[in-house]
C-alpha positions in Angstrom: 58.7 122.6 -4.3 62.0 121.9 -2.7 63.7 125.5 -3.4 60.0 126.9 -2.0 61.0 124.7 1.2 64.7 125.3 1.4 66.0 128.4 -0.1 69.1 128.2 1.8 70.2 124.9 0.7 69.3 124.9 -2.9 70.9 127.9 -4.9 68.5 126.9 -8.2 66.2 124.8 -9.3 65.9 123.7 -13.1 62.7 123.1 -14.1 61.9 121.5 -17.4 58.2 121.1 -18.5 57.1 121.7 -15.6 53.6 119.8 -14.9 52.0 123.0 -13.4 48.3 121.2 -14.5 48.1 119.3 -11.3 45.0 120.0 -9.1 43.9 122.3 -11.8 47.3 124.8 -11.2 46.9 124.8 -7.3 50.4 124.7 -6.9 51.1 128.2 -8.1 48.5 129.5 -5.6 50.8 127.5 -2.8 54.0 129.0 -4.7 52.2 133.1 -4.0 53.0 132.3 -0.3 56.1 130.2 -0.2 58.2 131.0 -2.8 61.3 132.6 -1.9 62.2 136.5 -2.3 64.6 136.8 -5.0 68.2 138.0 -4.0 70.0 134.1 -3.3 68.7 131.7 -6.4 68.3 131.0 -9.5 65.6 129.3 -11.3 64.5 128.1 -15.1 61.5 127.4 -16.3 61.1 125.8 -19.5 57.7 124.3 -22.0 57.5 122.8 -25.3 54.3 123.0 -27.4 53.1 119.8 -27.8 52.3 116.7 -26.2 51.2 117.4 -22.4 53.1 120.6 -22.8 50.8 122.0 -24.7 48.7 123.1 -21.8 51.3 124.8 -19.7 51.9 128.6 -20.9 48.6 129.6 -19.1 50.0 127.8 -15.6 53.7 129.3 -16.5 52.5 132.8 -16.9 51.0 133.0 -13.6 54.4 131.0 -12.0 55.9 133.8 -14.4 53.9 136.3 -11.9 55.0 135.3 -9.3 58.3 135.5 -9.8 58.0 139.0 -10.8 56.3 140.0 -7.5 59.5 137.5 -5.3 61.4 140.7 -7.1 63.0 137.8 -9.3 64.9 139.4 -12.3 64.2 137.5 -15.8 66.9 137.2 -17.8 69.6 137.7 -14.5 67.9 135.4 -11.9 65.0 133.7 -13.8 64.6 132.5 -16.9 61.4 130.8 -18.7 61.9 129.6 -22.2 59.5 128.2 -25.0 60.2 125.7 -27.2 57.9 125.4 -30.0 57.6 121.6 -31.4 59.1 120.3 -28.1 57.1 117.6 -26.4 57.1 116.3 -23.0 59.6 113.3 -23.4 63.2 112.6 -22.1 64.1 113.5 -25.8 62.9 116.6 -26.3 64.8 117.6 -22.9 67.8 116.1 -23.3 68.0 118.6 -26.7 67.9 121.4 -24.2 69.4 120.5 -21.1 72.7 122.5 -21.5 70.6 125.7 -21.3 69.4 125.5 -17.6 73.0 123.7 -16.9 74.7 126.6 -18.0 72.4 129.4 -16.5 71.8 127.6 -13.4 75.9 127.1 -12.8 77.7 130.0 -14.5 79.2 132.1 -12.0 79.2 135.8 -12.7 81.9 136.6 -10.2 84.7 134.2 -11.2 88.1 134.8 -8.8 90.7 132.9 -8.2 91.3 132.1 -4.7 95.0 132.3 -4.9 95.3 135.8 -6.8 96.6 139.3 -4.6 94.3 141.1 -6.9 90.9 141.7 -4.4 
Protein backbone atom coordinates (compact mmCIF):
# COMPACT_ATOMS: atom_id res chain seq x y z
CA UNK A 1 0.00 0.00 0.00
CA UNK A 2 2.73 2.47 0.66
CA UNK A 3 4.50 2.15 -3.01
CA UNK A 4 0.54 2.47 -4.29
CA UNK A 5 0.68 5.90 -2.18
CA UNK A 6 4.09 7.07 -2.89
CA UNK A 7 5.71 5.89 -5.97
CA UNK A 8 8.23 8.60 -5.89
CA UNK A 9 9.60 7.85 -2.59
CA UNK A 10 9.68 4.20 -2.54
CA UNK A 11 11.76 2.65 -5.53
CA UNK A 12 10.33 -1.14 -4.50
CA UNK A 13 8.47 -2.78 -2.27
CA UNK A 14 9.23 -6.52 -1.19
CA UNK A 15 6.45 -8.36 -0.49
CA UNK A 16 6.63 -11.78 1.15
CA UNK A 17 3.41 -13.74 1.70
CA UNK A 18 1.52 -11.26 1.08
CA UNK A 19 -1.95 -11.55 3.00
CA UNK A 20 -3.98 -10.60 -0.09
CA UNK A 21 -7.25 -12.60 1.78
CA UNK A 22 -8.20 -9.60 3.69
CA UNK A 23 -11.85 -8.28 2.97
CA UNK A 24 -12.25 -11.27 0.77
CA UNK A 25 -9.14 -9.74 -1.84
CA UNK A 26 -10.64 -6.17 -1.82
CA UNK A 27 -7.35 -4.76 -1.81
CA UNK A 28 -6.41 -5.77 -5.38
CA UNK A 29 -9.67 -4.09 -6.64
CA UNK A 30 -8.16 -0.83 -4.70
CA UNK A 31 -4.58 -1.82 -6.28
CA UNK A 32 -6.54 -1.66 -10.30
CA UNK A 33 -6.84 2.19 -9.59
CA UNK A 34 -3.79 3.15 -7.58
CA UNK A 35 -1.09 1.19 -8.41
CA UNK A 36 1.57 2.85 -10.05
CA UNK A 37 2.51 2.66 -14.00
CA UNK A 38 5.55 0.73 -14.33
CA UNK A 39 8.75 2.62 -15.62
CA UNK A 40 10.35 3.84 -11.75
CA UNK A 41 9.94 0.56 -9.29
CA UNK A 42 10.42 -2.49 -8.52
CA UNK A 43 8.36 -4.96 -6.81
CA UNK A 44 8.40 -8.92 -5.49
CA UNK A 45 5.83 -10.88 -4.72
CA UNK A 46 6.33 -14.05 -3.14
CA UNK A 47 3.83 -17.33 -1.48
CA UNK A 48 4.54 -20.58 0.01
CA UNK A 49 2.01 -23.42 -0.08
CA UNK A 50 0.99 -24.15 3.20
CA UNK A 51 -0.16 -22.70 6.26
CA UNK A 52 -2.24 -19.43 5.57
CA UNK A 53 -0.38 -19.34 2.36
CA UNK A 54 -2.06 -21.81 0.99
CA UNK A 55 -4.93 -19.62 -0.09
CA UNK A 56 -3.03 -16.85 -1.81
CA UNK A 57 -2.21 -17.95 -5.66
CA UNK A 58 -5.89 -17.14 -6.63
CA UNK A 59 -5.46 -13.30 -4.82
CA UNK A 60 -1.64 -13.20 -6.46
CA UNK A 61 -2.74 -14.00 -9.90
CA UNK A 62 -5.15 -11.21 -10.05
CA UNK A 63 -2.20 -8.73 -8.20
CA UNK A 64 -0.25 -10.65 -10.99
CA UNK A 65 -2.85 -8.86 -13.53
CA UNK A 66 -2.54 -5.98 -12.50
CA UNK A 67 0.84 -5.62 -12.82
CA UNK A 68 0.72 -6.72 -16.25
CA UNK A 69 -1.88 -4.01 -17.23
CA UNK A 70 0.66 -0.98 -14.82
CA UNK A 71 2.93 -2.23 -18.10
CA UNK A 72 5.17 -3.82 -15.27
CA UNK A 73 7.80 -6.30 -16.84
CA UNK A 74 8.11 -9.80 -14.96
CA UNK A 75 11.23 -10.97 -14.67
CA UNK A 76 12.86 -7.07 -15.25
CA UNK A 77 10.61 -4.98 -12.95
CA UNK A 78 8.41 -7.57 -11.10
CA UNK A 79 8.87 -10.71 -9.93
CA UNK A 80 6.27 -13.31 -8.15
CA UNK A 81 7.70 -16.44 -6.94
CA UNK A 82 6.24 -19.82 -5.40
CA UNK A 83 7.58 -21.73 -2.91
CA UNK A 84 6.16 -24.99 -2.57
CA UNK A 85 6.28 -26.42 1.23
CA UNK A 86 6.83 -22.75 2.56
CA UNK A 87 4.50 -21.62 5.26
CA UNK A 88 3.60 -18.33 6.48
CA UNK A 89 6.19 -18.04 9.42
CA UNK A 90 9.34 -15.76 10.05
CA UNK A 91 11.23 -19.09 9.21
CA UNK A 92 10.10 -19.96 6.13
CA UNK A 93 11.02 -16.21 5.02
CA UNK A 94 14.05 -15.69 6.43
CA UNK A 95 15.06 -18.95 3.99
CA UNK A 96 14.23 -16.62 1.14
CA UNK A 97 14.88 -13.27 2.03
CA UNK A 98 18.08 -12.75 -0.03
CA UNK A 99 15.95 -13.14 -3.21
CA UNK A 100 13.85 -9.92 -2.98
CA UNK A 101 17.18 -8.28 -1.33
CA UNK A 102 18.98 -8.87 -4.30
CA UNK A 103 16.32 -8.14 -6.99
CA UNK A 104 14.93 -5.27 -5.25
CA UNK A 105 18.68 -3.59 -4.80
CA UNK A 106 20.88 -4.81 -7.78
CA UNK A 107 21.60 -2.04 -9.92
CA UNK A 108 21.66 -2.76 -13.61
CA UNK A 109 23.58 0.45 -14.45
CA UNK A 110 26.59 0.26 -12.10
CA UNK A 111 29.24 3.50 -12.89
CA UNK A 112 31.60 4.79 -11.01
CA UNK A 113 31.27 8.33 -10.31
CA UNK A 114 34.86 9.13 -10.53
CA UNK A 115 35.55 7.28 -14.03
CA UNK A 116 36.13 9.74 -17.60
CA UNK A 117 34.48 6.91 -19.29
CA UNK A 118 30.57 8.33 -19.81
Amino acid sequence: EVLAEYPDVFGGAGCLSTHWNLAGGAVIDWYKNNWPEAGSNRVYFDYGTETLDADYEPHQLQMDAVMRAKGYREGEDWITRKFEGADHTPRAWRERLHIPLEFLLRDEQVQNPWSTNP
